[in-house]
C-alpha positions as CSV (number, residue, x, y, z in Angstrom):
1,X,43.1,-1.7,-37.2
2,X,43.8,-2.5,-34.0
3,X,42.1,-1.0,-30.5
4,X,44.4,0.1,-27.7
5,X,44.3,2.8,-24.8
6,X,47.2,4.2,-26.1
7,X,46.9,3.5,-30.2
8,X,49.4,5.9,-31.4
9,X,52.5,4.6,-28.6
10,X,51.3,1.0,-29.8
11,X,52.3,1.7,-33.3
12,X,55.3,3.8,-32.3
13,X,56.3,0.3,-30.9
14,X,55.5,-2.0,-33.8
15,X,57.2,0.3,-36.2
16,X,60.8,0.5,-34.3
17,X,60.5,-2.7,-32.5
18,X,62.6,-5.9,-34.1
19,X,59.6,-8.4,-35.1
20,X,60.1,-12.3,-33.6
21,X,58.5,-14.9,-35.2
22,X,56.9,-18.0,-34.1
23,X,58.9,-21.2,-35.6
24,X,58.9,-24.6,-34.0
25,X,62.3,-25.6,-36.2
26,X,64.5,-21.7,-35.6
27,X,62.3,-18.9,-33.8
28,X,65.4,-16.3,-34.9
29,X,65.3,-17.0,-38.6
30,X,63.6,-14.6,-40.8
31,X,63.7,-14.7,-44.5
32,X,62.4,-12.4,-47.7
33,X,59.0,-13.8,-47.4
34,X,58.6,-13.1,-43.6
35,X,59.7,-9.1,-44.3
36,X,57.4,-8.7,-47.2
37,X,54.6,-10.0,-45.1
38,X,55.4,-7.7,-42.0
39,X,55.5,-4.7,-44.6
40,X,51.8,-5.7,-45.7
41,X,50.9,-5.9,-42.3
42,X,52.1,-2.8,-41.0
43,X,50.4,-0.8,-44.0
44,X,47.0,-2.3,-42.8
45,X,47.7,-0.1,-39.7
46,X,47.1,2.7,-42.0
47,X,44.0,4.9,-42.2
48,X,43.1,5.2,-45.9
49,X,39.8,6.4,-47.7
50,X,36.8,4.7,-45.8
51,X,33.5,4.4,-46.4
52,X,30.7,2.5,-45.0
53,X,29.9,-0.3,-47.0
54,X,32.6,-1.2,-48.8
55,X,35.1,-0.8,-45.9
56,X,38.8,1.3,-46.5
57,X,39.5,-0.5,-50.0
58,X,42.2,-1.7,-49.0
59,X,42.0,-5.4,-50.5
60,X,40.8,-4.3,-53.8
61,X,44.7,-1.9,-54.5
62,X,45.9,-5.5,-53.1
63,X,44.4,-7.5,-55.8
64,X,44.9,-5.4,-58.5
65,X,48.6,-4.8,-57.6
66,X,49.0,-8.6,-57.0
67,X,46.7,-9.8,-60.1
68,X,44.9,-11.3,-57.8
69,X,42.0,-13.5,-59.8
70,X,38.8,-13.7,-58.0
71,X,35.1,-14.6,-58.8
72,X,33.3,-11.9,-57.3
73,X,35.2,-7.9,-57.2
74,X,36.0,-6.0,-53.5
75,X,36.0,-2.5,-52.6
76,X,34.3,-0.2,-54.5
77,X,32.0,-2.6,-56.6
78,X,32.0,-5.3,-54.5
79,X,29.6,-8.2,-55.1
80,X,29.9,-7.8,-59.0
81,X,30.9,-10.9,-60.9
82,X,34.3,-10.7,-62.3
83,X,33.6,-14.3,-64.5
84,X,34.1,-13.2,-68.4
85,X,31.8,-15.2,-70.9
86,X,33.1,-15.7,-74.2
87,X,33.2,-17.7,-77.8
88,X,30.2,-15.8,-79.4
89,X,30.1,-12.7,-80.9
90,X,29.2,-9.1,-79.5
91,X,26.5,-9.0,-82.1
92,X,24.8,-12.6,-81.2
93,X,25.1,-11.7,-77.5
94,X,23.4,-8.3,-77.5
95,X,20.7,-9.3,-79.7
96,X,20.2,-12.3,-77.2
97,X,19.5,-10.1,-74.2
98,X,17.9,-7.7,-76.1
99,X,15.3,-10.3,-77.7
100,X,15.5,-12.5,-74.4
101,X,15.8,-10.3,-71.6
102,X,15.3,-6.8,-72.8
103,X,13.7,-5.3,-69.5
104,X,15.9,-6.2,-67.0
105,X,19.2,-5.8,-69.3
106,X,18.4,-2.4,-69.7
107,X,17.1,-1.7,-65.9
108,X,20.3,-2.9,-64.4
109,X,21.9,-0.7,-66.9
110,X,24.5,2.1,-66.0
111,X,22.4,5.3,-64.9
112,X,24.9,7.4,-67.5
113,X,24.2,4.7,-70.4
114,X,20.7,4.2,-69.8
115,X,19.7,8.6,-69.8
116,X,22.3,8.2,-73.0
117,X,19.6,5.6,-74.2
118,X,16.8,6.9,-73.8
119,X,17.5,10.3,-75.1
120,X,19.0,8.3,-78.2
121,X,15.7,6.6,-78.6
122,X,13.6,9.4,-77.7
123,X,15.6,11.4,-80.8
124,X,15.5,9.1,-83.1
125,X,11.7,8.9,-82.8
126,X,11.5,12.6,-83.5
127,X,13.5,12.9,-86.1
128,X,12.6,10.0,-87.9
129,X,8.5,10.8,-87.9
130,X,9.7,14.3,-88.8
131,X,11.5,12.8,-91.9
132,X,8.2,10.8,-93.0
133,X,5.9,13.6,-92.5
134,X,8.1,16.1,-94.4
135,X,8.7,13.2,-97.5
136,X,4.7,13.0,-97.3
137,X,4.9,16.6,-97.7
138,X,6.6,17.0,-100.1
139,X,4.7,14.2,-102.6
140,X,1.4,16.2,-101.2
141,X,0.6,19.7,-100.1
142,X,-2.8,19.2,-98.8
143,X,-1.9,16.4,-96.2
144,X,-0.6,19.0,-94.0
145,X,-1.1,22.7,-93.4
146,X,1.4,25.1,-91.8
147,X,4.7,23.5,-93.2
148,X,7.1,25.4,-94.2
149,X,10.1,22.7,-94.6
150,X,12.0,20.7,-92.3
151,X,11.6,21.9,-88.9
152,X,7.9,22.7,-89.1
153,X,7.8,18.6,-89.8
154,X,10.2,17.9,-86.1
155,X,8.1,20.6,-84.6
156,X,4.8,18.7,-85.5
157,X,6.3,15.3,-84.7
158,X,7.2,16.7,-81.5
159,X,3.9,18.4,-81.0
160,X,1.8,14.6,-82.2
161,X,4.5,12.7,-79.7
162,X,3.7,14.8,-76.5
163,X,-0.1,15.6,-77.1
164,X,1.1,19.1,-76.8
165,X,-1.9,20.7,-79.0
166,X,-0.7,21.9,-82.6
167,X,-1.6,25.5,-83.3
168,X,-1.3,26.5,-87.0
169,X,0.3,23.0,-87.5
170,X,-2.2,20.2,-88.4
171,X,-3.5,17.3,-90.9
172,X,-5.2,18.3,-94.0
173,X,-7.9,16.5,-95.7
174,X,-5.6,13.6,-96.4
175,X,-5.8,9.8,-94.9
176,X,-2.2,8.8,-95.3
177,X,-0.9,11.8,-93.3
178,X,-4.2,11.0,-90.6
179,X,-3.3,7.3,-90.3
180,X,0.9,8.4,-89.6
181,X,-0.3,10.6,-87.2
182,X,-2.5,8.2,-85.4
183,X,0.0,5.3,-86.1
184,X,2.7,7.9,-84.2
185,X,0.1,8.6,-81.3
186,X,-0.2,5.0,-80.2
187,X,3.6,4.3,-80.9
188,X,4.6,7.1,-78.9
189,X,2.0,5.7,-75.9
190,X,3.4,2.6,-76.0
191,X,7.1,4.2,-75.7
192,X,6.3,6.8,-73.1
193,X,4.9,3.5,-71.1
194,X,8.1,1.1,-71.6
195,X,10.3,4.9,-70.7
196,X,8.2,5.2,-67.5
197,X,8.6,1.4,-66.7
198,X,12.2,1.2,-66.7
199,X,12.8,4.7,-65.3
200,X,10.4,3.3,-62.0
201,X,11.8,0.0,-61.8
202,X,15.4,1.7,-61.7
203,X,14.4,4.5,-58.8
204,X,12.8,1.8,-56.8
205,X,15.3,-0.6,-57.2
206,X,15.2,-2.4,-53.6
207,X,19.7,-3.3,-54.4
208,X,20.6,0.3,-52.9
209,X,19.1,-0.9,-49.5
210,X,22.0,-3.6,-49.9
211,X,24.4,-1.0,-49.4
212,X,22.8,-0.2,-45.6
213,X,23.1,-4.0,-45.0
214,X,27.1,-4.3,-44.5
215,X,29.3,-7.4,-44.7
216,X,33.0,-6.8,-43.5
217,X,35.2,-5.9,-45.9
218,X,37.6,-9.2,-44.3
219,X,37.2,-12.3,-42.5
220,X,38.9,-14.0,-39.3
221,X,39.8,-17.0,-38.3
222,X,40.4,-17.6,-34.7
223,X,39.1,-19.9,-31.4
224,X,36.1,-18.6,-29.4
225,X,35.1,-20.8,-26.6
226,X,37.6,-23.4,-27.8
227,X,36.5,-24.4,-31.1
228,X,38.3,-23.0,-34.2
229,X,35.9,-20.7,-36.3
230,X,36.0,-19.0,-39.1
231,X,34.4,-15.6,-38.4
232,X,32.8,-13.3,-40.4
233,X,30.6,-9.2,-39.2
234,X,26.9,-8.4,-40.6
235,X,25.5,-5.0,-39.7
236,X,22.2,-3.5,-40.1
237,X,22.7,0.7,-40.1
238,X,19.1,1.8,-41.6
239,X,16.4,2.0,-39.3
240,X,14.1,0.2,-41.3
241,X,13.9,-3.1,-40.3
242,X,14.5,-6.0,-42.9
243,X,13.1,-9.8,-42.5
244,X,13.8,-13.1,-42.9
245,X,17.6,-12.2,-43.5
246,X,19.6,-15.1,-44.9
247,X,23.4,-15.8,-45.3
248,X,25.2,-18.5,-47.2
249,X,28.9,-19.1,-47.9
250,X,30.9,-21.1,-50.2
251,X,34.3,-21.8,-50.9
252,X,36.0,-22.2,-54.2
253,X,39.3,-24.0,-54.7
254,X,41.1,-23.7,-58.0
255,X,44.5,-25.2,-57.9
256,X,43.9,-29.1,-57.7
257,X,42.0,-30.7,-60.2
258,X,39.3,-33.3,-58.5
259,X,38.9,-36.7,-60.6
260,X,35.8,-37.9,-60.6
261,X,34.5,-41.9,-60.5
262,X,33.9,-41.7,-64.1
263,X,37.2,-39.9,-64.9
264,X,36.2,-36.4,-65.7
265,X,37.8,-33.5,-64.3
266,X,36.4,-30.6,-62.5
267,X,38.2,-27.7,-62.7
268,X,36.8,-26.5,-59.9
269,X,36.2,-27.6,-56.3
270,X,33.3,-25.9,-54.5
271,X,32.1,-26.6,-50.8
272,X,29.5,-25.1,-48.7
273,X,30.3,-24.0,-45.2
274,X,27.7,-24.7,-42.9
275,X,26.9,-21.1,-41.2
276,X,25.8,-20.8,-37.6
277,X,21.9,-19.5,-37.2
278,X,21.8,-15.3,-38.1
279,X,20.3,-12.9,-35.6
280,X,17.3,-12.2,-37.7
281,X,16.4,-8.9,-36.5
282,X,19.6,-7.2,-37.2
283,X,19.3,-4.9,-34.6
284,X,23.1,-4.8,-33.5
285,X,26.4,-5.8,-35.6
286,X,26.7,-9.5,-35.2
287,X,30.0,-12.4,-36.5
288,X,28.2,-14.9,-38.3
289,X,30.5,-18.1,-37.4
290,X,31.3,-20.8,-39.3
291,X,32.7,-23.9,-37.3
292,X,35.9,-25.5,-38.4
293,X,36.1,-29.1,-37.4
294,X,36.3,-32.3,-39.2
295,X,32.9,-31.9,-41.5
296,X,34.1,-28.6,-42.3
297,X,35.9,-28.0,-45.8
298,X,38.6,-25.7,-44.4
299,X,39.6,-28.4,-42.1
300,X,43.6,-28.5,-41.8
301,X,44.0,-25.6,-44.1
302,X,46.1,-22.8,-43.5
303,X,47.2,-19.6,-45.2
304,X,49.6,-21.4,-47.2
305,X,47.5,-24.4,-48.7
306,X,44.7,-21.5,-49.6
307,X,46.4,-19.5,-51.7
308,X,48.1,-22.6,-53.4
309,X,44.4,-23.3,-54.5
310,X,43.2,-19.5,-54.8
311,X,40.6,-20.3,-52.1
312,X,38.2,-17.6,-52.2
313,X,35.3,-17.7,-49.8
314,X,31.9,-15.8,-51.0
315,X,29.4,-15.0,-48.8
316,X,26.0,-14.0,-50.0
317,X,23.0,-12.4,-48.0
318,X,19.3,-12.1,-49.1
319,X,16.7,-10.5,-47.3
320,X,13.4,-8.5,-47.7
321,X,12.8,-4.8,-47.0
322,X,9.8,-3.7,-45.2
323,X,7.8,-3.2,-48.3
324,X,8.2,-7.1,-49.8
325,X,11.2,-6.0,-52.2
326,X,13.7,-8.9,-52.3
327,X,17.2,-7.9,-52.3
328,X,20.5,-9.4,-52.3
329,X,24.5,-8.1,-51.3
330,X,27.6,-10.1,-51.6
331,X,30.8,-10.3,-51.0
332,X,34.1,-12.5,-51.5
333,X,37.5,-13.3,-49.6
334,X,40.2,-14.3,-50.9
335,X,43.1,-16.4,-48.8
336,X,45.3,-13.0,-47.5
337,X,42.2,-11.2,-46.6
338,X,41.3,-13.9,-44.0
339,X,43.1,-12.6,-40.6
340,X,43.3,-15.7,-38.6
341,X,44.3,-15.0,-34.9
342,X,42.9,-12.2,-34.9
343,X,39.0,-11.0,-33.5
344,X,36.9,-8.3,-35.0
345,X,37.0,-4.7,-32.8
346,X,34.3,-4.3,-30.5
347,X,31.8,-1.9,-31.9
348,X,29.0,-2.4,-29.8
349,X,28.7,-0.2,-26.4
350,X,26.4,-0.1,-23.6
351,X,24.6,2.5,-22.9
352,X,26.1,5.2,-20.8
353,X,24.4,6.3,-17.5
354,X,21.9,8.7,-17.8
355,X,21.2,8.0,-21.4
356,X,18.7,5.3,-23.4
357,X,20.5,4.5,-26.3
358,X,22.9,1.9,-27.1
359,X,25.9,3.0,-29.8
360,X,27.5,1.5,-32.2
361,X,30.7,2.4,-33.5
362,X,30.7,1.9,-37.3
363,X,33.0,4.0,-38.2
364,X,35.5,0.6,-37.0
365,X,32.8,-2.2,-38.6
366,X,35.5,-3.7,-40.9
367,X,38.7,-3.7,-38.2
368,X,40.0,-6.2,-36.7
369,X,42.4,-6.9,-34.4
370,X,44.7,-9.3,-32.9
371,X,43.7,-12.1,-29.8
372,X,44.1,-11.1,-26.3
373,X,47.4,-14.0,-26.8
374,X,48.9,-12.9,-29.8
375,X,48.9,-9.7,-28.2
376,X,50.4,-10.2,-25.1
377,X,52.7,-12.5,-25.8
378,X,54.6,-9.3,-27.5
379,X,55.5,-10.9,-30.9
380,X,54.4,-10.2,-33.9
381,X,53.8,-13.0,-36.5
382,X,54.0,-13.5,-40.0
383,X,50.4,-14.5,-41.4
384,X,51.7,-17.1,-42.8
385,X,52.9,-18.5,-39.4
386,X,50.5,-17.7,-37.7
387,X,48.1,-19.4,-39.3
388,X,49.7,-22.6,-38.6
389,X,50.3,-21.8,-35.1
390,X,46.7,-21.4,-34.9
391,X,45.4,-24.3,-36.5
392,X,48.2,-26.2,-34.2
393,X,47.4,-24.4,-30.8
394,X,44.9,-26.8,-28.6
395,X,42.5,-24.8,-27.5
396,X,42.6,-22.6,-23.9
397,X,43.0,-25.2,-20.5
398,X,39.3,-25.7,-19.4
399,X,37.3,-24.1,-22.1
400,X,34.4,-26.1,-23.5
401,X,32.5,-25.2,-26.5
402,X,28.7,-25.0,-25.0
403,X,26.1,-27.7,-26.9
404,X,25.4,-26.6,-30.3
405,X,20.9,-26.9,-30.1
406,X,19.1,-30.6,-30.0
407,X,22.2,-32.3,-29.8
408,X,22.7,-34.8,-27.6
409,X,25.6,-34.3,-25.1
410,X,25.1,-37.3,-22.9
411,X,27.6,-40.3,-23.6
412,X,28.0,-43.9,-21.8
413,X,30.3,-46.4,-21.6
414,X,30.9,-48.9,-24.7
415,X,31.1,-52.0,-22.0
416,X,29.4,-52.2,-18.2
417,X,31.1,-54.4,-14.8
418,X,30.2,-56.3,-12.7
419,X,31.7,-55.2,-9.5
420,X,31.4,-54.4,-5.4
421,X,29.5,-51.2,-4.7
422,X,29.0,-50.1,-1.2
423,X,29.6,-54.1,-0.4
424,X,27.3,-55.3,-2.7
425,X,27.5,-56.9,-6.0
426,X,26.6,-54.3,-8.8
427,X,26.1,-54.3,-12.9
428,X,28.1,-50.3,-13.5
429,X,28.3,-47.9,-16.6
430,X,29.7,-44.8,-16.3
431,X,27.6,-41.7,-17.8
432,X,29.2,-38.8,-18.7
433,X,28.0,-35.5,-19.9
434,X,30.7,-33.6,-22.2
435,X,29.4,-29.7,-21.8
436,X,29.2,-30.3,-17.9
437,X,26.5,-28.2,-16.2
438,X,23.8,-28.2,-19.4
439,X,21.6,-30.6,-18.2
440,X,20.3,-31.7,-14.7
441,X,17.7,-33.7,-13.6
442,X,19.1,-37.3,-15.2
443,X,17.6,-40.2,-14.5
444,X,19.6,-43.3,-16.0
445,X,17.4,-47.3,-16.0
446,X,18.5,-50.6,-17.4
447,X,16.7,-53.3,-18.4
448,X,18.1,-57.0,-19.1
449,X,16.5,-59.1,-21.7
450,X,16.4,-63.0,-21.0
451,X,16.1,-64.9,-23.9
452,X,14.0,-68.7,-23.8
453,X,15.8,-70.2,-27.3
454,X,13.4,-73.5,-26.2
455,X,10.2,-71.4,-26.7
456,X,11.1,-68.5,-28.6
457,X,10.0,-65.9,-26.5
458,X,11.6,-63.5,-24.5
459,X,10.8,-61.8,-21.0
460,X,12.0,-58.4,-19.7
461,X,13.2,-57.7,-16.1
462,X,14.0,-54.5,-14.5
463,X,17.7,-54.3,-13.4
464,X,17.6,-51.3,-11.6
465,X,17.3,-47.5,-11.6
């Protein structure tokens, strides 16, 4: 998970090396909790299973082994809502969505269920015409000729169903076996329609191009240009463009109860982080960024206060494919899946010389790997400690944050002097810009008001520019 010129010597090191730990109060104390963590973070140094979209897997054994509650599932069906629904019967709740919703419950059933269904169906059609035809049969000869018993009834139902033509098999001079047989014709039209319905809406489907639209399987938190962020990667690997690609997150906290003005209790806290503007055209692997300062609602958090309120972050992305299908892909973090200190691997390369193309390494989309500080500084930290150390750490000496857009970054003085300047008497405020080189061109003027109290009137004069 980590990129070095030597990779394999690097984790030679990190296995047989003694691990130091950051701690203001005893940097040489090291208790259970700090080994168990270094174990889980030397196992993320591993290479298991990988795949594009859903990353190595890794965090889904980890919840499962942990019983790790979460809204929203990881790895190999990530995005699907864990949330169970429950005080009503099987029976009521079927019949519901079958009544209610019947169309999209069974599109957005499982591929194996839904054949399983429809051949059911399909069946059950067949034999249960062949069952009246043989019963009206049976009570009369002459409504149908070429029967010989049972199967010559499922070969004509089968025969009426498909419009296949039906040979020696056929109606007689009787109208109750000519109206089942045109009551089965339309019946069977109108089944054949709903079959071909479903069967189109599943193939075209635009939620498999959601699996060519990758989130990272993990998040970060760490300081870019001075400001603490918390950091997430978006990748585009079809071809085929997408538009108006949105992203939204929101965090859930569980573990304290918030008491409302009224005095109920919400069992659940949940804050939206305010995202930094997406590269709409997708065209390279981008961190969406999420600003953590006072506004923010993981302000002063750390590892340690998430997972004592089984934080979990879910971020969400909608966008439309190139033929106007609206799709949606999702995915959640919980509080150890958040890296902070750490950056994501560079994927992105220049083009070489000689050739046109950039490159993109996705086969490292979901690593990450530790800052340029943390990893020079030849210790390596519990999470749990590190995450304090990095909420605590000022940011780098003469590193400003550049001026997020239309916002003003011109401040003056709360008061003004009255002073000497270049031997002359002089009204001064000082004007300041806080992302230095941004702006040029100022021009600062005064005015002073004088007011008449007498007459009630006011005049203006110009101090000075």
């Amino acid at each position: 998970m980590f990129e070095s010129d030597d990779e394999d010597s690097l984790r030679e090191v990190l296995v047989r090396t003694p691990y130091s730990f950051i701690n203001t109060q005893n940097g040489n104390q090291k208790d259970e909790e700090d080994e168990e963590e270094v174990k889980l973070f030397k196992l993320r140094w591993k290479d298991p299973k990988w795949s594009l979209d859903r990353g190595s897997g890794y965090y889904e054994k980890e919840r499962e082994k942990k019983l790790k509650p979460s809204l929203v599932e990881s790895g190999k069906h990530a995005g699907r809502s864990t949330v169970e629904f429950y005080g009503l019967g099987l029976g009521i709740w079927w019949r519901h969505f079958l009544r209610r919703d019947f169309f999209f419950t069974t599109v957005n059933m499982r591929v194996l269920y839904l054949i399983f269904l429809l051949v059911i169906v399909y069946y059950g059609q067949l034999f249960g015409w062949a069952a009246l035809y043989l019963s009206m049969w049976n009570y009369n000869n002459s409504c149908f000729i070429g029967f010989h018993g049972y199967r010559s009834a499922f070969m004509f139902a089968t025969e009426t169903q498909n419009t296949i033509g039906f040979g020696t098999r056929a109606t007689g001079e009787c109208w109750h076996a000519a109206m089942a047989v045109a009551t089965h014709s339309l019946t069977s039209l109108v089944f054949d329609s709903v079959i071909l319905g479903i069967l189109f809406a599943r193939i075209s489907h635009p939620k498999q191009r959601g699996r060519t639209v990758i989130l990272s399987d993990c998040a970060v938190v760490a300081r870019r240009n001075g400001v603490l962020k918390f950091m997430f990667r978006v990748g585009d690997v079809s071809r085929k463009p997408v538009t108006n690609p949105t992203v939204s997150a929101y965090l859930f906290l569980w573990g304290r109860h918030v008491r409302t003005a009224e005095g109920e209790r919400l069992p659940c806290v949940r804050r939206e982080l305010v995202l930094q503007p997406l590269d709409k055209t997708l065209l390279l692997p981008t961190e969406v960024e999420h600003d953590i300062d006072e506004a923010s609602p993981l302000f002063g958090h750390t590892l340690e206060s998430l997972e004592e309120l089984n934080a979990e972050i879910v971020v969400t992305l909608e966008a439309t494919t190139d033929l106007g299908a609206s799709f949606m892909t999702r995915v959640s973090y919980l509080a150890h899946e958040i890296h902070w200190g750490h950056t994501f691997v560079s994927v992105i390369h220049p083009a070489e010389h000689g050739h046109r193309r950039y490159r993109v390494d996705v086969a490292r989309f979901h690593d990450v790997e530790p800052q340029s500080s943390f990893m020079d500084s030849g210790f390596l930290v519990a999470p749990r400690k590190l995450s304090r150390h990095v909420v605590a750490a000022p940011p780098t000496q003469n590193c400003l944050p550049p001026p997020a857009a239309a916002i003003n970054t011109l401040v003056l003085s709360d008061v003004c002097a009255v002073g000497e300047w270049r031997g002359q008497p002089a009204l001064m405020v000082r004007v300041g810009d806080t992302k230095p080189g941004q702006v040029t061109g100022i021009v600062v003027s005064a005015q002073l008001y004088r007011w008449n109290l007498v007459e009630s009137s006011s005049t203006v004069g110009d101090v000075g520019e």
